[in-house]
matplotlib code that plots the C-alpha trace (Angstrom):
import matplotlib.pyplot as plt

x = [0.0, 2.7, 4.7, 1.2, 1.0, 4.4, 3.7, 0.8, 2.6, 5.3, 3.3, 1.2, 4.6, 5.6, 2.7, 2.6, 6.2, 5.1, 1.9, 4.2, 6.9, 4.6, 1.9, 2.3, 2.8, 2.2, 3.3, 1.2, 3.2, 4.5, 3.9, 0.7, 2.1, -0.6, 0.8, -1.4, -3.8, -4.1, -7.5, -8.2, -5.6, -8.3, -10.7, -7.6, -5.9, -8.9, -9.5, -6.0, -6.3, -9.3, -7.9, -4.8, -6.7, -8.8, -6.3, -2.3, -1.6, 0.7, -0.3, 1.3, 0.1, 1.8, 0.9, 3.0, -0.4, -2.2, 0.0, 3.5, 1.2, 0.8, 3.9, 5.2, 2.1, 3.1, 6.8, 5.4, 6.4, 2.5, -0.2, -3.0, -2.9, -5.7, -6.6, -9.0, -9.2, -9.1, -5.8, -4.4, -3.1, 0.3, -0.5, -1.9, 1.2, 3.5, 1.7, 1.8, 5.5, 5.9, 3.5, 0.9, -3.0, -4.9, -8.4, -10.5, -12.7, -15.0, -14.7, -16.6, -17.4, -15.9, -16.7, -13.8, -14.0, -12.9, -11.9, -11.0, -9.8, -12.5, -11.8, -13.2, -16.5, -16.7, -16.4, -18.8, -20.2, -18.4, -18.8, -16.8, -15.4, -13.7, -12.0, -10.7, -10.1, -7.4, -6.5, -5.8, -2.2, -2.7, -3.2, -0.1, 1.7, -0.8, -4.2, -2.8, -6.3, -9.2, -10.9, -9.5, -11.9, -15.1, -15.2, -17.1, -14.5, -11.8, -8.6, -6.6, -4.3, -4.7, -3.2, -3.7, -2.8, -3.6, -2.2, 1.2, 1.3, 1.4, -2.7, -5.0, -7.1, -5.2, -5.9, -9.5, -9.9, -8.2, -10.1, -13.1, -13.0, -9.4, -10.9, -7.6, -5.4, -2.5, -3.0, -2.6, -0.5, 2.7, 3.1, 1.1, 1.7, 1.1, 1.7, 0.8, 0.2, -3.6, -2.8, -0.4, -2.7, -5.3, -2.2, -1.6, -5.5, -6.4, -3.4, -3.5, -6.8, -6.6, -5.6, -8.0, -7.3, -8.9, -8.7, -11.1, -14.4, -12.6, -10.3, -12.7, -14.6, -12.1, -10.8, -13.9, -13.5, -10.7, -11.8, -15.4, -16.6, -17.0, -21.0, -20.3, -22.3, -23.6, -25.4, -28.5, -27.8, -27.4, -25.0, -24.5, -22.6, -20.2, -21.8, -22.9, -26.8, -25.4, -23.3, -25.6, -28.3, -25.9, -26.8, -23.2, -21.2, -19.0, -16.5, -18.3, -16.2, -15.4, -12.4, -11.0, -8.4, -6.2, -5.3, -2.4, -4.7, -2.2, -1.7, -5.6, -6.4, -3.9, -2.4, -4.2, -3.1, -4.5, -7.5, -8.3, -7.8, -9.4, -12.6, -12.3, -12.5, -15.5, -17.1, -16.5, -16.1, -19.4, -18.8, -15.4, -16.1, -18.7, -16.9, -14.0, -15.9, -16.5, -20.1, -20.5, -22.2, -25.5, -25.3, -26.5, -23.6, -21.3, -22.5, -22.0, -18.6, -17.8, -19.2, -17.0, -13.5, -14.3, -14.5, -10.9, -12.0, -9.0, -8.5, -10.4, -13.8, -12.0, -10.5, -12.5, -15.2, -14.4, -15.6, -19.9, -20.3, -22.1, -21.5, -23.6, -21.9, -18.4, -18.4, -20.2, -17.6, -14.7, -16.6, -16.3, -12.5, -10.6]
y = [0.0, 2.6, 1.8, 2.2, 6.0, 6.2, 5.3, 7.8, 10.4, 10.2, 10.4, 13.7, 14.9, 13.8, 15.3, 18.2, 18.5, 18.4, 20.4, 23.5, 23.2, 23.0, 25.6, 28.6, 31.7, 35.1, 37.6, 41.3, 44.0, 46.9, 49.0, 48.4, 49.5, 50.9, 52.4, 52.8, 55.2, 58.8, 58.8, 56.2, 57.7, 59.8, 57.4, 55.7, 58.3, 59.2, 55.4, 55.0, 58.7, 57.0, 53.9, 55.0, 56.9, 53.7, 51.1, 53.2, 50.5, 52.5, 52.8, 54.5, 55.3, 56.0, 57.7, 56.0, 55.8, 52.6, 50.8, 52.1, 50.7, 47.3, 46.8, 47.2, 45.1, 42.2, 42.4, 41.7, 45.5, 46.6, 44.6, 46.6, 48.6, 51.4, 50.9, 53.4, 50.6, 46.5, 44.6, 44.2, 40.6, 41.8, 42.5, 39.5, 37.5, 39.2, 38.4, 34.9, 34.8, 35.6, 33.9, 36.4, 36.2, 38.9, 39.5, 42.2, 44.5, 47.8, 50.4, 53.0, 55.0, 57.8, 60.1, 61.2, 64.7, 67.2, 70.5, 73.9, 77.5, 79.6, 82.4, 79.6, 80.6, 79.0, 75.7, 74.7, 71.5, 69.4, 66.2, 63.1, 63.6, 66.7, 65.3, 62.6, 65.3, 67.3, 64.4, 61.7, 60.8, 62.3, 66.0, 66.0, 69.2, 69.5, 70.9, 74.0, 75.8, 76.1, 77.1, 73.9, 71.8, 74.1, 77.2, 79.2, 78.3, 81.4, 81.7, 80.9, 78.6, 75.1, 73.4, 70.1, 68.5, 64.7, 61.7, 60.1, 56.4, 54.5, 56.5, 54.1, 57.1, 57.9, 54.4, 54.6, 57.9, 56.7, 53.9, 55.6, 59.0, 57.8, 53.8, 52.8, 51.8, 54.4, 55.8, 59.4, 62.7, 63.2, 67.1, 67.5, 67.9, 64.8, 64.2, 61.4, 63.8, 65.6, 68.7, 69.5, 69.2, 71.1, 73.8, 73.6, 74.6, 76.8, 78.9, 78.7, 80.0, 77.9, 74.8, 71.6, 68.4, 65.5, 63.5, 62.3, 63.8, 64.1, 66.7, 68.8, 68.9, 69.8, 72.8, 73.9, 77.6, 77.2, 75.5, 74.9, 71.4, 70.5, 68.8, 65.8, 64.5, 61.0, 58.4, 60.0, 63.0, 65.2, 67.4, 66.0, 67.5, 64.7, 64.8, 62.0, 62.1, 61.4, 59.0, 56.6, 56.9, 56.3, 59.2, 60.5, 58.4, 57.3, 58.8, 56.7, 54.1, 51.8, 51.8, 48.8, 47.9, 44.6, 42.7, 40.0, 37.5, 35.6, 38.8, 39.5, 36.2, 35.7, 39.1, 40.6, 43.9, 43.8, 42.1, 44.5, 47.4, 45.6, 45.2, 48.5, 49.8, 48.3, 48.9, 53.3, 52.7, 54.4, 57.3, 58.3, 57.8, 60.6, 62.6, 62.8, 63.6, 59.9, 58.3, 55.2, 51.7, 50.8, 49.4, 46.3, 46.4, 46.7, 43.6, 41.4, 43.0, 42.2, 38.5, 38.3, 39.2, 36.7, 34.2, 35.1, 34.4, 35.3, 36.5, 39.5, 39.5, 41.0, 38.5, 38.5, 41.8, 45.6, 48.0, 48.6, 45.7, 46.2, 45.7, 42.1, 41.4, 42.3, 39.4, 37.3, 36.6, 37.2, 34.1, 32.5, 32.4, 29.8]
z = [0.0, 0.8, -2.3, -4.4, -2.3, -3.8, -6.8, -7.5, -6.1, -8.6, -11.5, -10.2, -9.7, -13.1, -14.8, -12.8, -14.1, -17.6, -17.2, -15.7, -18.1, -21.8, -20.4, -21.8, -19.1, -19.8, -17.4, -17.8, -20.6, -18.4, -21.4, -24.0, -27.2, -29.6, -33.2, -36.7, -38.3, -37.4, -38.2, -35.8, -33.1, -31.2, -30.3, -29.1, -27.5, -25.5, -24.3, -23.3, -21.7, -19.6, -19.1, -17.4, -15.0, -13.6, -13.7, -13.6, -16.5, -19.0, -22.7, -25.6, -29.2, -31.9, -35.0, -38.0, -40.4, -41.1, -42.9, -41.2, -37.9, -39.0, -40.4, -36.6, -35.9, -38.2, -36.4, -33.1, -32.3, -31.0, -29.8, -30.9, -34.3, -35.1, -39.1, -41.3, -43.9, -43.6, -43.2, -46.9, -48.4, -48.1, -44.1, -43.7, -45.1, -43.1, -39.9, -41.1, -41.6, -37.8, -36.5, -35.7, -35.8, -35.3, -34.5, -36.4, -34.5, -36.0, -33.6, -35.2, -38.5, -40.0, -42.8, -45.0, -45.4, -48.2, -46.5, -47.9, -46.7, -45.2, -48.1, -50.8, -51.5, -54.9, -54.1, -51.7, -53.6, -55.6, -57.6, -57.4, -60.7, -60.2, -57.1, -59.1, -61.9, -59.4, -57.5, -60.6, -61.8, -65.3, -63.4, -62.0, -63.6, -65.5, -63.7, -61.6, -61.6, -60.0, -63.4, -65.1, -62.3, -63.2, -66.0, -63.1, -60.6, -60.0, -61.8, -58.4, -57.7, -57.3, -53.8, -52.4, -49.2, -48.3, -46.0, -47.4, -48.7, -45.5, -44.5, -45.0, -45.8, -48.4, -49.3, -49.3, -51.1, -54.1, -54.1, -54.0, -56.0, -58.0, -58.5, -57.8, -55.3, -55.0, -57.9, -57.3, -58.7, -56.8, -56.5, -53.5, -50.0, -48.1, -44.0, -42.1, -39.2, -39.9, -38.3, -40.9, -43.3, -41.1, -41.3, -44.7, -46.1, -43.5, -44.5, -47.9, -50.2, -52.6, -50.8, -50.9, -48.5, -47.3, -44.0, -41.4, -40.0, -35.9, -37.4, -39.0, -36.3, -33.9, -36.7, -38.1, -37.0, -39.8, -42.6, -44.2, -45.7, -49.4, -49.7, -52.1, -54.3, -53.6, -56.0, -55.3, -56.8, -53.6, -52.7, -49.1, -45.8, -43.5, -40.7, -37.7, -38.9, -43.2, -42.5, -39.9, -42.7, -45.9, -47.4, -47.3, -49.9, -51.0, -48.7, -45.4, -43.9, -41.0, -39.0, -36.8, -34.9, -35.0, -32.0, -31.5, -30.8, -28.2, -26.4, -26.0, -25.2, -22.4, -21.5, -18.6, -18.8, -22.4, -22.0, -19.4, -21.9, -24.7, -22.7, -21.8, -25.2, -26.5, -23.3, -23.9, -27.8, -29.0, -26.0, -26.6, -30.7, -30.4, -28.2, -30.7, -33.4, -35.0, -35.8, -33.0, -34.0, -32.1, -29.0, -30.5, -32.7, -30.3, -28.1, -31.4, -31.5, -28.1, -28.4, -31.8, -29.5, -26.9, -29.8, -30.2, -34.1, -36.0, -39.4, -41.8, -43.2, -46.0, -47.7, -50.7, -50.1, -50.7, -47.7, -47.5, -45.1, -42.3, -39.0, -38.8, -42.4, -41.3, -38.1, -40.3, -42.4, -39.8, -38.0, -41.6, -41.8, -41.0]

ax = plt.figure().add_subplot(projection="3d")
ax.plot(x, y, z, "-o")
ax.set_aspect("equal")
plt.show()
């Protein structure tokens, strides 16, 4: 009998042994490091502003554009990365190569806005071809004018400001007003930080820009809003009211944010601020200037993360999902 006591308690020990040494342990970041969009940066800023206060957990976020974000992202640098458009095949590769899988997650919408100097009182409306008419490769040196975009327009100056390469905004408004990925005219000034484009218009009469609806808002004593035309015909205002009911197109879009899947399933520190997030996602949204998801929406989005379903709803769709849509097919992926 003692030699069976023995026995058995050799083996716990053993397994024990083996149980301890294969489970994975995950001791809390210090630091949460957060890097990606600029248009998604406020609602991020102001979470981690909030977050800090509650729980003293440090969080930092970084501003190197949506595609300079995940690229850190995809090196293990961050564990969350803000995004104004979905993870590209590209992204998704590199991830792979390291051994990264991320989990998708709509935070909020945003409308794209077209801003101009408060002295412009000629172009006030505007269609989608004429963006695409000063903002296409083939105007590059070429259309200098306002008057080239309209006859009635003035003969001033032409200027245009916009998000560098690595934006995801600037990915999303060539794609919609250019129809083309990156394909743009090169003599323009582009930033990755928005207040230098907010700068850059609001000093200069016959500068045009583009970059999200949060930094209008915040700078709308210096600059006025172009109304776009939308498939309906109508010459339509960004606002939180046209972009809920779809009426403001094409220039309405989702934003996310990517998580390292192992850290938010097993980092506490992380979870904690993850939770937190979607918990204040539709309050801080609107208080930045963003257009928030129903609270509905926002319980499916929270049910999606604790799925810890990885991969992009993307994979084969173009943005104009909705919400229900978008974890649909995230919940599809393999």
């Amino acid at each position: 009998m003692k030699e069976l006591k023995l026995i058995k308690l050799s083996l716990a020990v053993f397994f024990f042994g083996i149980f301890a040494f294969s489970a994975p342990t995950y001791a809390a970041v210090d630091i949460i490091k957060i890097d990606g969009s600029s248009t998604v940066y406020p609602i991020t800023e102001a979470v981690a502003e909030e977050f800090q206060i509650e729980t003293g957990i440090k969080v930092t976020v970084g501003v190197s554009g949506t595609g300079g974000g995940l690229k850190k992202f995809c090196r293990g640098d961050t564990v969350i990365s803000g995004a104004s458009r979905p993870i590209k095949a590209k992204e998704r590769k590199k991830c792979a190569d390291a051994g990264i899988k991320f989990i998708e997650l709509p935070i909020a919408f945003d409308a794209l806005t077209i801003v101009i100097n408060k002295k412009n009182d000629w172009a006030k409306e505007m269609t989608p071809a004429e963006l695409k008419k000063m903002w296409e490769p083939a105007a590059q040196g070429k259309i200098m004018n306002w008057n080239q975009i309209r006859t009635d327009f003035p003969d001033q100056s032409l200027r245009l400001y916009g998000p560098g390469a690595d934006s995801g905004t600037f990915d999303y408004f060539t794609e919609s007003i250019i129809e083309k990925s990156k394909a743009i005219r090169g003599d323009f000034t582009a930033s990755e930080d928005d207040n230098v484009l907010v700068q850059g218009v609001a000093g200069d009469k016959g500068g045009i820009g583009y970059f999200g609806l949060a930094y209008y808002a915040e700078n709308k004593n210096k600059l006025d809003a172009v109304a776009v035309k939308n498939d309906a015909g109508n010459f339509i205002l960004p606002s939180l009211k046209t972009t809920m009911d779809g009426t403001y197109n094409p220039l309405a879009r989702p934003l996310f944010i990517y998580l390292n899947s192992t850290k938010a399933a097993f980092d506490p520190n992380v979870r904690k601020f993850i939770d937190f997030y979607l918990k204040y996602a539709a309050e801080l949204a609107t208080e930045v200037g963003y257009i928030p998801f129903s609270s509905e929406e926002y319980k499916m989005i929270e049910n999606h993360y604790k799925t810890l379903k990885t991969g992009t709803a993307f994979e084969k769709h173009s943005i104009g999902l909705s919400v229900k849509e978008m974890l649909e097919l995230s919940a599809a992926t393999k």
